[in-house]
Biopython code that builds the backbone (N, CA, C, O; Angstrom):
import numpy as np
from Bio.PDB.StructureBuilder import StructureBuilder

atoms = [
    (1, "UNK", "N", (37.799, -41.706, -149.552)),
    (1, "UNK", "CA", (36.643, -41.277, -148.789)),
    (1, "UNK", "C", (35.350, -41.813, -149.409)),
    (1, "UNK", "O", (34.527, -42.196, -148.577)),
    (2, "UNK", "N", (34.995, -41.924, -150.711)),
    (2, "UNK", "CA", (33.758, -42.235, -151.517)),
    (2, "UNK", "C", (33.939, -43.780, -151.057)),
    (2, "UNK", "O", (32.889, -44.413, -150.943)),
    (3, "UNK", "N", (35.142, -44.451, -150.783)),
    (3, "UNK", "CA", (34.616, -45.754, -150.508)),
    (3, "UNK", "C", (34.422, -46.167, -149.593)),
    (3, "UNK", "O", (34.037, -47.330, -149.477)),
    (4, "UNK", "N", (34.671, -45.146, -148.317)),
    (4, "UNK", "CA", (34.079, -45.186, -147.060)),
    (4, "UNK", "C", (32.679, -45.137, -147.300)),
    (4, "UNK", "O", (32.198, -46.266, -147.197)),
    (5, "UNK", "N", (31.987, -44.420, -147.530)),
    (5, "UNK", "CA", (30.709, -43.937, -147.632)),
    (5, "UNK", "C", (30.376, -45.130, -148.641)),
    (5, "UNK", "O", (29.597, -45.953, -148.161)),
    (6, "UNK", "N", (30.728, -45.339, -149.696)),
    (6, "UNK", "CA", (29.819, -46.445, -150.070)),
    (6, "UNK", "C", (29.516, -47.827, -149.159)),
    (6, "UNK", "O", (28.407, -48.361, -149.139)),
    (7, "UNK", "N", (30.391, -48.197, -148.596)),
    (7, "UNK", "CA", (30.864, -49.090, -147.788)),
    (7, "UNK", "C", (29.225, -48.532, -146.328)),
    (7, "UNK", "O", (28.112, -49.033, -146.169)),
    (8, "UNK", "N", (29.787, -47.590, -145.756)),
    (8, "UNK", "CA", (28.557, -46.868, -144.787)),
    (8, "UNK", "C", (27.046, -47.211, -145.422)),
    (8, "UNK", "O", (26.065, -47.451, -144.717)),
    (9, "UNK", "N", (27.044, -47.191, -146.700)),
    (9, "UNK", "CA", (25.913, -46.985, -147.068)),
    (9, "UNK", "C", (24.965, -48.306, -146.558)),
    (9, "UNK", "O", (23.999, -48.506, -145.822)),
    (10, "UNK", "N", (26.063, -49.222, -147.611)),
    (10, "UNK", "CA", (25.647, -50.860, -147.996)),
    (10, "UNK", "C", (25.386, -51.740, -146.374)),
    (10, "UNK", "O", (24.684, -52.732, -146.175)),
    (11, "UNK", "N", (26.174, -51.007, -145.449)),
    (11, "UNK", "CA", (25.975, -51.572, -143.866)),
    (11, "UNK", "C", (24.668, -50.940, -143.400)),
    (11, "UNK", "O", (23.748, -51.556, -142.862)),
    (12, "UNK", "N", (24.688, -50.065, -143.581)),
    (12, "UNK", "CA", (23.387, -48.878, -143.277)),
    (12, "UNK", "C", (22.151, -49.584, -143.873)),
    (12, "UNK", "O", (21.233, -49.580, -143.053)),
    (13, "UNK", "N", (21.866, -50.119, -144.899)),
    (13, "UNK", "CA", (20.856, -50.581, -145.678)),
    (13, "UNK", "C", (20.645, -51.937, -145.097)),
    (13, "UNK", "O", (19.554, -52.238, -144.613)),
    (14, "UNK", "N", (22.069, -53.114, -145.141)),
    (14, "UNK", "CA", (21.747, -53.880, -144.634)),
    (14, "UNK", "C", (21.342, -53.869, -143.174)),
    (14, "UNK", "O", (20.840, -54.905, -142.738)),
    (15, "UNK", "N", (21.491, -52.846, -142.372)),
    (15, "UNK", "CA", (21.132, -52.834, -141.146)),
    (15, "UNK", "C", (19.602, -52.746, -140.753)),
    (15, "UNK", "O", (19.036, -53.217, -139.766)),
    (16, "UNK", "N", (19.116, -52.040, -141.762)),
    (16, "UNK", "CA", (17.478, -51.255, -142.036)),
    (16, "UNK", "C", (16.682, -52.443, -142.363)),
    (16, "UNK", "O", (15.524, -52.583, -141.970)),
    (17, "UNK", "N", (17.420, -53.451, -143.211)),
    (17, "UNK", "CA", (16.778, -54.526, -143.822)),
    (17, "UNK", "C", (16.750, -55.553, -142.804)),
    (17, "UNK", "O", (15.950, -56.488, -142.762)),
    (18, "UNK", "N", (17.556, -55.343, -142.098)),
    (18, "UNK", "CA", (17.717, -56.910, -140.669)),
    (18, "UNK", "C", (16.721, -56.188, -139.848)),
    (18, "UNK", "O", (15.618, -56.730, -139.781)),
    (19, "UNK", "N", (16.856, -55.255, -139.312)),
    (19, "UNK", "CA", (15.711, -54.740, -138.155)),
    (19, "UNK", "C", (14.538, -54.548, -138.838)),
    (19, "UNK", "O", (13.701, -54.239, -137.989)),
    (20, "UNK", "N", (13.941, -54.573, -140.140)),
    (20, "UNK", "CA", (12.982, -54.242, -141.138)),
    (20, "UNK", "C", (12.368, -55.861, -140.724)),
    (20, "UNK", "O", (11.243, -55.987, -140.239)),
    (21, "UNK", "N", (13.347, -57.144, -141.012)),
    (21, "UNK", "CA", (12.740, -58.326, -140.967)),
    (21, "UNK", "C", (12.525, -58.956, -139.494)),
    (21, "UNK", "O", (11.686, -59.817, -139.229)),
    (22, "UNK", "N", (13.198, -58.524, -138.820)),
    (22, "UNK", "CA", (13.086, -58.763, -137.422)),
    (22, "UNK", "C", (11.684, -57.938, -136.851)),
    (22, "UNK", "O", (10.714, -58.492, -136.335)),
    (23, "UNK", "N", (11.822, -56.686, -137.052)),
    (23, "UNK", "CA", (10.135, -56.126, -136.561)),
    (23, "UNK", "C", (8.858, -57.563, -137.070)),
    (23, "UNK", "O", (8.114, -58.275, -136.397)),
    (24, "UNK", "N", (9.063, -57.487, -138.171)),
    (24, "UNK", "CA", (7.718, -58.915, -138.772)),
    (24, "UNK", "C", (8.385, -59.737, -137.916)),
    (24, "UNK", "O", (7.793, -59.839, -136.841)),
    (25, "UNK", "N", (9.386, -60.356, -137.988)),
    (25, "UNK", "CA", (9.025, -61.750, -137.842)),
    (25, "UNK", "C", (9.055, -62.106, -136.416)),
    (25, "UNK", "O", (8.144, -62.825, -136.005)),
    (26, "UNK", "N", (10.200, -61.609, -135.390)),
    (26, "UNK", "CA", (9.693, -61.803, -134.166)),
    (26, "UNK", "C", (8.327, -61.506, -133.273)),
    (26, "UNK", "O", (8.147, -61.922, -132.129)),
    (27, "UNK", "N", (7.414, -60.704, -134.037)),
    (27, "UNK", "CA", (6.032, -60.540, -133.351)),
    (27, "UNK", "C", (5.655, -61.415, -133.574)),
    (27, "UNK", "O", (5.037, -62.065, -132.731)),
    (28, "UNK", "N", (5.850, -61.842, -134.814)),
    (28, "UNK", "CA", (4.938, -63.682, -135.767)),
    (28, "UNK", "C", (5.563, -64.568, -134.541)),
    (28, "UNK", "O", (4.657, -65.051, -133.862)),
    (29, "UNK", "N", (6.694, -64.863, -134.143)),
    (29, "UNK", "CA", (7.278, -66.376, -133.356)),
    (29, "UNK", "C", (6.690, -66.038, -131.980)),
    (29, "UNK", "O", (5.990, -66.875, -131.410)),
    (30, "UNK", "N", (6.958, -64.784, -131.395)),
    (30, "UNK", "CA", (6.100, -64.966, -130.516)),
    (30, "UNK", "C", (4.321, -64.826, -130.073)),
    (30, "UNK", "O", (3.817, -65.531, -129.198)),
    (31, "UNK", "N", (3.839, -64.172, -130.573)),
    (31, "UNK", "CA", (2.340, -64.560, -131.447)),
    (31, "UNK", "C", (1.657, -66.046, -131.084)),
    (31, "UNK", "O", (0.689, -66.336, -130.382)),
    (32, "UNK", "N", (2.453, -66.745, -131.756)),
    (32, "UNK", "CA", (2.137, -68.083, -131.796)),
    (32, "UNK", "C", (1.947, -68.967, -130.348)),
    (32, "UNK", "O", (1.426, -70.040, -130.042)),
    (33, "UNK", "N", (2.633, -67.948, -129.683)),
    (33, "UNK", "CA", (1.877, -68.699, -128.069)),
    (33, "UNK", "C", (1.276, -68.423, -127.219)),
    (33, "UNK", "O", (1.166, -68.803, -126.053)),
    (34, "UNK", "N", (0.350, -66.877, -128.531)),
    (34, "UNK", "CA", (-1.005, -66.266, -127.727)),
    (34, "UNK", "C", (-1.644, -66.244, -129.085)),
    (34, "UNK", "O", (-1.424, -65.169, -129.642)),
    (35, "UNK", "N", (-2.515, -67.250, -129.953)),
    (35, "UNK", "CA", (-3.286, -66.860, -130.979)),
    (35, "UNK", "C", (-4.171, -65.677, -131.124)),
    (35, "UNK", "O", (-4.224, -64.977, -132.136)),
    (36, "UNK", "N", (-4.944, -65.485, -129.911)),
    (36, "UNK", "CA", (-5.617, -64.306, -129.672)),
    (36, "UNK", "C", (-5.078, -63.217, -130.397)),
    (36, "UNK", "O", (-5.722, -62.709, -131.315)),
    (37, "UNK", "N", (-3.761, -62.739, -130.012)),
    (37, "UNK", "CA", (-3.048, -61.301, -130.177)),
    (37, "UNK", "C", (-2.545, -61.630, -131.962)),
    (37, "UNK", "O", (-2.235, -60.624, -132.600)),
    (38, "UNK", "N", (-2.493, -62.762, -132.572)),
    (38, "UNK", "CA", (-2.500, -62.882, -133.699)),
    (38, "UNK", "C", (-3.937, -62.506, -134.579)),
    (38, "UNK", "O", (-4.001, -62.028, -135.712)),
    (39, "UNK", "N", (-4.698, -62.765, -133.956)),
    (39, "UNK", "CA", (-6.402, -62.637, -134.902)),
    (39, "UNK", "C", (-6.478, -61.071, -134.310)),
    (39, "UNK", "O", (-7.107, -60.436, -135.156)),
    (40, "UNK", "N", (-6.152, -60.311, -133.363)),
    (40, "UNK", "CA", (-6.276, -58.986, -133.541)),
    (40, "UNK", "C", (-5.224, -58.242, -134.383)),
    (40, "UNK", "O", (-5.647, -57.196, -134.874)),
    (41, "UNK", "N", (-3.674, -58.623, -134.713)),
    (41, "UNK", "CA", (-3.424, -58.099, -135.783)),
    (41, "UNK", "C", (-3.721, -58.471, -136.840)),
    (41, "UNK", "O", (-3.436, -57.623, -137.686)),
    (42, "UNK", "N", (-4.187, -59.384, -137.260)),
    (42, "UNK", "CA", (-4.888, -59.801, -138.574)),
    (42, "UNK", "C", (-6.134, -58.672, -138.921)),
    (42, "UNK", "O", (-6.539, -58.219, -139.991)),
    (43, "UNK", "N", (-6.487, -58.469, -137.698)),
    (43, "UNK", "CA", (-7.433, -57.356, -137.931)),
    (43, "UNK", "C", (-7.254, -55.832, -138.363)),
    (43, "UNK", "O", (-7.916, -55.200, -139.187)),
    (44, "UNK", "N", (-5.925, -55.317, -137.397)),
    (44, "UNK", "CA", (-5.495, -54.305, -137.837)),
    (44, "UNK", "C", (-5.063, -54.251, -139.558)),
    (44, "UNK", "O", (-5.382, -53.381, -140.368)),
    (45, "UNK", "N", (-4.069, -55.738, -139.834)),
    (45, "UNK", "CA", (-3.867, -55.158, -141.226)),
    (45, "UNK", "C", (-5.273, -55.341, -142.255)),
    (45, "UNK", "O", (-5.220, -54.843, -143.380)),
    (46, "UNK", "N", (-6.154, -55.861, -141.942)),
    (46, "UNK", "CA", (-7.099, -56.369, -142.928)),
    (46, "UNK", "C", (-7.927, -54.840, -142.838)),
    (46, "UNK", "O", (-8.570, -54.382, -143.782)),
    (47, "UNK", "N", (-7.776, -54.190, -141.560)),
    (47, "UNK", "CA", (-8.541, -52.881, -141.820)),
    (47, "UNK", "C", (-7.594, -51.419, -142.696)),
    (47, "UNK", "O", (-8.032, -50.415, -143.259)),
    (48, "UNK", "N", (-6.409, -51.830, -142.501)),
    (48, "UNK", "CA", (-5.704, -51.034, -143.147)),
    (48, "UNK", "C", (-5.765, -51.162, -144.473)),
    (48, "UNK", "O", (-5.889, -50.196, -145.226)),
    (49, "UNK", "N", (-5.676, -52.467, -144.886)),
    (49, "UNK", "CA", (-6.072, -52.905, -146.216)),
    (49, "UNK", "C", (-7.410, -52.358, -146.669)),
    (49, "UNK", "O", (-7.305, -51.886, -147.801)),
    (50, "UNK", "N", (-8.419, -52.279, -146.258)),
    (50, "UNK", "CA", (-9.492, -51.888, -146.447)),
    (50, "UNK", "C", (-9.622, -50.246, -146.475)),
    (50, "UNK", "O", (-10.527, -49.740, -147.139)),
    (51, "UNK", "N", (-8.699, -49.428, -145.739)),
    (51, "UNK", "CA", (-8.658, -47.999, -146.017)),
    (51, "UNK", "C", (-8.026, -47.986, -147.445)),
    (51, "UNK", "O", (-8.542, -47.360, -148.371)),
    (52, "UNK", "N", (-6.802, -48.763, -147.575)),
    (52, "UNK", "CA", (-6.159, -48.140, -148.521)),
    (52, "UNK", "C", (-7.337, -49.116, -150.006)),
    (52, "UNK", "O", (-7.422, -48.384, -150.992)),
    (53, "UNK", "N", (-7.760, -49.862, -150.106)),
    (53, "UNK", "CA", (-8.852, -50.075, -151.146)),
    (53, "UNK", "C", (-9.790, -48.512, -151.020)),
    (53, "UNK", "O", (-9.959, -48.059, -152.152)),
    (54, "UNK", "N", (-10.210, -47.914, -150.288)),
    (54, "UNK", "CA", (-11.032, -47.139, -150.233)),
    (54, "UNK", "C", (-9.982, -45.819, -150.811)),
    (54, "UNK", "O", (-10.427, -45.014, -151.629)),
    (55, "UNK", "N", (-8.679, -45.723, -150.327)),
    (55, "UNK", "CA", (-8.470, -44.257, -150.712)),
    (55, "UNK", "C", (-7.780, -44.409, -152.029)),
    (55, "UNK", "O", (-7.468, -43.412, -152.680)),
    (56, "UNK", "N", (-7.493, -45.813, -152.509)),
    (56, "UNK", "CA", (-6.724, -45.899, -154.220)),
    (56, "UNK", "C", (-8.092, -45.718, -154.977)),
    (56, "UNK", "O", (-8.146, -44.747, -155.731)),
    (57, "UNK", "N", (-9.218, -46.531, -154.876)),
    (57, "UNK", "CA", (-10.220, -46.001, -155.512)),
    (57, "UNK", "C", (-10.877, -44.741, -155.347)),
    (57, "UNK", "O", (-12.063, -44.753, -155.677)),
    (58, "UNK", "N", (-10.381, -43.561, -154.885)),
    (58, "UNK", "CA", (-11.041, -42.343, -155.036)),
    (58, "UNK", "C", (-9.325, -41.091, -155.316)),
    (58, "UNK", "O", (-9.186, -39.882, -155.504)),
    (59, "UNK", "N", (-8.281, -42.383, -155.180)),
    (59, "UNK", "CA", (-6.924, -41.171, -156.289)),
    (59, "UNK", "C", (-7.115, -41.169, -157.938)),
    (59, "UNK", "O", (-7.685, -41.853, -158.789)),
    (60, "UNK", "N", (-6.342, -40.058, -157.871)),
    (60, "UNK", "CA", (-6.844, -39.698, -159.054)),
    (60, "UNK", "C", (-5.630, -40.152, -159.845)),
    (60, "UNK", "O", (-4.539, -39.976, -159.302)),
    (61, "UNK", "N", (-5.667, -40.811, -161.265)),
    (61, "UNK", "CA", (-4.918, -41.257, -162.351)),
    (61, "UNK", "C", (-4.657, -40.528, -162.868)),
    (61, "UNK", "O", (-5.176, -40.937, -163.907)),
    (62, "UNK", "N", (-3.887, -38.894, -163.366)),
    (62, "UNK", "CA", (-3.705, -38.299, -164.566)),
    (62, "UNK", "C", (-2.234, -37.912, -164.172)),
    (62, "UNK", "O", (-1.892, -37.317, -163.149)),
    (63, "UNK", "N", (-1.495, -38.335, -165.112)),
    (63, "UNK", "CA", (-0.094, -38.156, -165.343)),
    (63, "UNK", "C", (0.037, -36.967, -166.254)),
    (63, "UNK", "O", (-0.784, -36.668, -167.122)),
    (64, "UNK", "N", (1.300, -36.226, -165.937)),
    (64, "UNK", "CA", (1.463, -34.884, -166.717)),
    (64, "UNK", "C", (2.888, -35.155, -167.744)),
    (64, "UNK", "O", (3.613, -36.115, -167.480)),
    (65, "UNK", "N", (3.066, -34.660, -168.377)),
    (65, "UNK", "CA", (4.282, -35.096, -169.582)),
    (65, "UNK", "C", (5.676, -35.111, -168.840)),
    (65, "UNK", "O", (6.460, -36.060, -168.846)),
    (66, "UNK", "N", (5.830, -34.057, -168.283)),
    (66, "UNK", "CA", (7.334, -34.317, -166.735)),
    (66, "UNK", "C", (6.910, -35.725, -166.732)),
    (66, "UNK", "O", (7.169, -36.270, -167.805)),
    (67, "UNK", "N", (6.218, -36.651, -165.683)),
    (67, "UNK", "CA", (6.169, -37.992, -165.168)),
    (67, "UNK", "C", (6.543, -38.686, -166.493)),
    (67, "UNK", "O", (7.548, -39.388, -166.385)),
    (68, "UNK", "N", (6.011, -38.663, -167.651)),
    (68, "UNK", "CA", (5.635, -39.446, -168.416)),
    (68, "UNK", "C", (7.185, -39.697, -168.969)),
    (68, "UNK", "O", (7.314, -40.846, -169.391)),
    (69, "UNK", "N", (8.330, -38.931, -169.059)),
    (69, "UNK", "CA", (9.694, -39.367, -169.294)),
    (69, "UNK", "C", (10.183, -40.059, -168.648)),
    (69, "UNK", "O", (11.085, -40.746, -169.129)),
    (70, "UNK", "N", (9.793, -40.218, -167.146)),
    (70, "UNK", "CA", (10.621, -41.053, -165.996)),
    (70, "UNK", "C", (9.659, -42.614, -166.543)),
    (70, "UNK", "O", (10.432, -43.570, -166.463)),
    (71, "UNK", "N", (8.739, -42.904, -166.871)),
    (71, "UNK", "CA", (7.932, -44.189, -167.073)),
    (71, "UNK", "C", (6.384, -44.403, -165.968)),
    (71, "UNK", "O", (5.714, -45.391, -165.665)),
    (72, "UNK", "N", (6.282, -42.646, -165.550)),
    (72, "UNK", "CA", (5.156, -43.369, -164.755)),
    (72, "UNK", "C", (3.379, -43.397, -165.934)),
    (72, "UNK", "O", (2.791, -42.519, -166.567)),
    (73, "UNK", "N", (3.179, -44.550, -165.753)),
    (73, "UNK", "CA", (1.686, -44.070, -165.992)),
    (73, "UNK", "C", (0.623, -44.014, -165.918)),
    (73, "UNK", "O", (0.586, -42.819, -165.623)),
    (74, "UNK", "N", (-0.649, -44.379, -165.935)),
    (74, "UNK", "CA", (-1.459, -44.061, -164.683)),
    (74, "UNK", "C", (-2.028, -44.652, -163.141)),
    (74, "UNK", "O", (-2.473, -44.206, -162.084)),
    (75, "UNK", "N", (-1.592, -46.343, -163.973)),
    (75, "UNK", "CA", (-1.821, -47.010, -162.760)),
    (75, "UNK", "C", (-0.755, -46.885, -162.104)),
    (75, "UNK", "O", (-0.906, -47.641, -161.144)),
    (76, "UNK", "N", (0.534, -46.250, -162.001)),
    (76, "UNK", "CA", (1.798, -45.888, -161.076)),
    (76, "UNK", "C", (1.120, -44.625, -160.215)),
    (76, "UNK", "O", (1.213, -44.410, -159.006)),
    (77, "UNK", "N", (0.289, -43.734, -161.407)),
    (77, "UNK", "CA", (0.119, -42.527, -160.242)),
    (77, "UNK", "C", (-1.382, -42.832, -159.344)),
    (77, "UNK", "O", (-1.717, -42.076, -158.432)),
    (78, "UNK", "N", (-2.166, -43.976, -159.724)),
    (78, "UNK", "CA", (-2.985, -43.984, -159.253)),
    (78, "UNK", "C", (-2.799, -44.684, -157.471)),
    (78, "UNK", "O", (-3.362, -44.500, -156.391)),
    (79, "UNK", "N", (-1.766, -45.472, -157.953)),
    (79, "UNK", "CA", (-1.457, -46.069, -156.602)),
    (79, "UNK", "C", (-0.655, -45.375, -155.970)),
    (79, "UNK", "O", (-0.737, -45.671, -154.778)),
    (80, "UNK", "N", (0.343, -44.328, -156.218)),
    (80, "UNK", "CA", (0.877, -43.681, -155.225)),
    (80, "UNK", "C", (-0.125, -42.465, -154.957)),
    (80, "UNK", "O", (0.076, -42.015, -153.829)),
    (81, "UNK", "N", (-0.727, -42.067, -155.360)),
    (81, "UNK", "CA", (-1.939, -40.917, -155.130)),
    (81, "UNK", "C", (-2.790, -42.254, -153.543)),
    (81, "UNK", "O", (-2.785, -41.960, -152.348)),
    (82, "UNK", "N", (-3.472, -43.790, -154.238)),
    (82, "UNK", "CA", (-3.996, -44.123, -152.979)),
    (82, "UNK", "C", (-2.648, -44.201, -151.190)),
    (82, "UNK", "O", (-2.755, -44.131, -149.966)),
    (83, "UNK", "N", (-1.806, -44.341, -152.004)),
    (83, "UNK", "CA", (-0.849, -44.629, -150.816)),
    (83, "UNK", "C", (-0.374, -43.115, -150.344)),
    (83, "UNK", "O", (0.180, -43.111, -149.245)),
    (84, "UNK", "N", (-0.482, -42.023, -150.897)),
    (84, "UNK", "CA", (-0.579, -40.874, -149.897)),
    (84, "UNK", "C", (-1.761, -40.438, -149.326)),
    (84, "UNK", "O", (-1.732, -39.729, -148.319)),
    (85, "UNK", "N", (-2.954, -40.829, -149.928)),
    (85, "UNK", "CA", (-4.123, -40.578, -148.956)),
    (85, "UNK", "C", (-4.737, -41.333, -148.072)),
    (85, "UNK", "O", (-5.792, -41.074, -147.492)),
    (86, "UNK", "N", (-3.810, -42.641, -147.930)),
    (86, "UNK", "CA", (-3.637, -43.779, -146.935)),
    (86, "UNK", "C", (-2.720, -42.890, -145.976)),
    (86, "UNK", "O", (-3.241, -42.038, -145.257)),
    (87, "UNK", "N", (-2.229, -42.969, -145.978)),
    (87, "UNK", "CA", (-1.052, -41.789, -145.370)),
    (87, "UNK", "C", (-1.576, -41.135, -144.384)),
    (87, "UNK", "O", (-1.505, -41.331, -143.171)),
    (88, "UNK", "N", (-2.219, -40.177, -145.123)),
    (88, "UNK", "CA", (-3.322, -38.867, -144.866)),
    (88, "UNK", "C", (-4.380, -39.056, -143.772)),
    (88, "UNK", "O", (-4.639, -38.397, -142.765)),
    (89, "UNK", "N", (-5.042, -40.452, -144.431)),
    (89, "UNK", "CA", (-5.920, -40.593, -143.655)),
    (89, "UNK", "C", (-5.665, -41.166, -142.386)),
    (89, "UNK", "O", (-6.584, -41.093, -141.571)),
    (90, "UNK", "N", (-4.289, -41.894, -141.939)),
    (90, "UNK", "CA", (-3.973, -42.598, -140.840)),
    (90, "UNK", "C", (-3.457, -41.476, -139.714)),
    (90, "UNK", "O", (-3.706, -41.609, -138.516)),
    (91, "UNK", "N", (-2.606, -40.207, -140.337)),
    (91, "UNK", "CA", (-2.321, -39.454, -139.446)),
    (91, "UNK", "C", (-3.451, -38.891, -138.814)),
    (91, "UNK", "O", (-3.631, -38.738, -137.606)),
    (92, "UNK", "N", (-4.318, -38.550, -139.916)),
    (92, "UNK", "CA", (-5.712, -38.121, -139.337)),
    (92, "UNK", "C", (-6.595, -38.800, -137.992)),
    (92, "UNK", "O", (-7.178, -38.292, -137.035)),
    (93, "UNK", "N", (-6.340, -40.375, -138.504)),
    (93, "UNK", "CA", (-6.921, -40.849, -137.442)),
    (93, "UNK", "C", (-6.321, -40.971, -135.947)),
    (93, "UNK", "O", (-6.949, -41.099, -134.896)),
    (94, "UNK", "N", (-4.502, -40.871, -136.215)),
    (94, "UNK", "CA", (-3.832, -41.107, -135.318)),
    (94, "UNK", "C", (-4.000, -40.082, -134.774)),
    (94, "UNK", "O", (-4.230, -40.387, -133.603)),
    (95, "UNK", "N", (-4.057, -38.365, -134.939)),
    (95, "UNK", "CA", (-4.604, -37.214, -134.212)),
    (95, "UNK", "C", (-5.788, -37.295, -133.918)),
    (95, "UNK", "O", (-5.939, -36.984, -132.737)),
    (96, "UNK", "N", (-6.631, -37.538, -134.366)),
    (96, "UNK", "CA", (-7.898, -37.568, -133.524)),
    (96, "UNK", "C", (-8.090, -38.518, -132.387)),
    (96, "UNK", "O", (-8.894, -38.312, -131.478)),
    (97, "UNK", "N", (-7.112, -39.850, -132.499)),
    (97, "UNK", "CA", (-7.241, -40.710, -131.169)),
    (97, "UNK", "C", (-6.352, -40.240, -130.482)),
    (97, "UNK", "O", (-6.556, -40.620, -129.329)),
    (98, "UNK", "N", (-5.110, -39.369, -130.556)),
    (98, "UNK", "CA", (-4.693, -38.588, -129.116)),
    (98, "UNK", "C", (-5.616, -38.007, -128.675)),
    (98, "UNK", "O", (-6.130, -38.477, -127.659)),
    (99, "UNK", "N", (-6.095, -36.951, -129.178)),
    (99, "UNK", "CA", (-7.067, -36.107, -129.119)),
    (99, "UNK", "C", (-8.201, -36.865, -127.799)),
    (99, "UNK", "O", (-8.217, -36.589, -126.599)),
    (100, "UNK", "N", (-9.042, -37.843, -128.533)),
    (100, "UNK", "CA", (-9.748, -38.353, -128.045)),
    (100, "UNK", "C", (-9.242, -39.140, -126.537)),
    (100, "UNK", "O", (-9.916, -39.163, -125.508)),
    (101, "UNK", "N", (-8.166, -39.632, -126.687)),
    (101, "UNK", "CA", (-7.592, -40.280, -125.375)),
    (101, "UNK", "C", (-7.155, -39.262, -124.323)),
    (101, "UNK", "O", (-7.232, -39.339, -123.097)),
    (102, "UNK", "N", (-6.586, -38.102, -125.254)),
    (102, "UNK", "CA", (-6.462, -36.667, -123.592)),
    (102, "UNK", "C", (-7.074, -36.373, -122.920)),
    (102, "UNK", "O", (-6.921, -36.110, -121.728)),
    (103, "UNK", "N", (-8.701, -36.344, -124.175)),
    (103, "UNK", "CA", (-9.827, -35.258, -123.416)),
    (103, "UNK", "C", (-10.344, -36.551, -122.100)),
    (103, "UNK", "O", (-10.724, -36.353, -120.946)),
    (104, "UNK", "N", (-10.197, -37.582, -122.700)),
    (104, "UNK", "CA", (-10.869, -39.074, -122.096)),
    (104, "UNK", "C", (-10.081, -39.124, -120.505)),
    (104, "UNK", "O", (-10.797, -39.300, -119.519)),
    (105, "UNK", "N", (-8.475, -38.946, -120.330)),
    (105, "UNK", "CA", (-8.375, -38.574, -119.387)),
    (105, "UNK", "C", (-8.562, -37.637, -118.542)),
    (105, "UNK", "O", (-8.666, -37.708, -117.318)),
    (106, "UNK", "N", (-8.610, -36.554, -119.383)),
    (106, "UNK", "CA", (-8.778, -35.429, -118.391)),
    (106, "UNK", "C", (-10.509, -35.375, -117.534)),
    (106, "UNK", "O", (-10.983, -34.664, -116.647)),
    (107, "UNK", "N", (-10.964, -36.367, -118.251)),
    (107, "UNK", "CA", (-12.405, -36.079, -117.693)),
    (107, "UNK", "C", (-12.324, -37.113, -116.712)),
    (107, "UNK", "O", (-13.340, -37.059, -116.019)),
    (108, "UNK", "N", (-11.369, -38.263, -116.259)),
    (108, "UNK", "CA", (-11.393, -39.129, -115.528)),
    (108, "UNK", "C", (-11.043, -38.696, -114.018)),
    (108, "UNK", "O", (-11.033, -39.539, -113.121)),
]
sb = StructureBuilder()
sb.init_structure("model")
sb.init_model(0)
sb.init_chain("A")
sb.init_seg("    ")
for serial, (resi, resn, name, xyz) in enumerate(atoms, 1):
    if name == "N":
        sb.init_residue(resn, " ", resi, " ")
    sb.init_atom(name, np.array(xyz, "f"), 0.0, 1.0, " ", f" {name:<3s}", serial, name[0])
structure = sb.get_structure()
C-alpha cells in the first residue's frame, strides 16, 4: 500500500508541475500574436512586483529561538513575513474590487 501512495504522490506532483508549466507558457505562445495583451501582463506582474517590494520592506525580521533550530534567519523571515502581506494585501484588493464591481452593477 505505501508504494501505491508513493507512486500517487510522484504522478500527483508531476501532474501539478506539467499544468504549473503549461499555465506560463501557453499564455506566452499565444500572446505573441497579440503583443498588446503581452505589455498588459507585463504590467500586472511589474505591479505585483512593486506591492510585494513595498510589503517585504515594511515585514518585520525577528526570528525567535523555535525558528532558529530549523535554519531560519532573518532575511528567511523577512521575506516570508513580505510574501504574507503580499498575500494580505491582494485578497484585500481582490474584495474590494468585487465589492466595487456589484455595487457598479447594481447602480446600472
Amino acid at each position: 500500500m505505501e508504494t501505491f501512495v508513493d507512486i500517487a504522490l510522484w504522478v500527483a506532483m508531476a501532474m501539478v508541475a506539467i499544468a504549473g508549466i503549461a499555465a506560463i507558457v501557453l499564455p506566452l505562445i499565444n500572446s505573441f500574436s497579440n503583443p498588446k495583451s503581452l505589455l498588459k501582463s507585463a504590467i500586472g506582474v511589474v505591479g505585483i512586483a512593486v506591492l510585494f517590494l513595498i510589503t517585504w520592506s515594511v515585514a518585520g525580521s525577528e526570528v525567535t529561538n523555535r525558528y532558529i533550530e530549523f535554519g531560519v534567519n532573518e532575511s528567511i523571515s523577512k521575506l516570508v513575513g513580505g510574501v504574507l502581506l503580499l498575500m494580505y494585501a491582494l485578497f484585500g484588493i481582490a474584495c474590494v474590487g468585487i465589492v466595487v464591481t456589484e455595487i457598479n452593477k447594481a447602480l446600472k
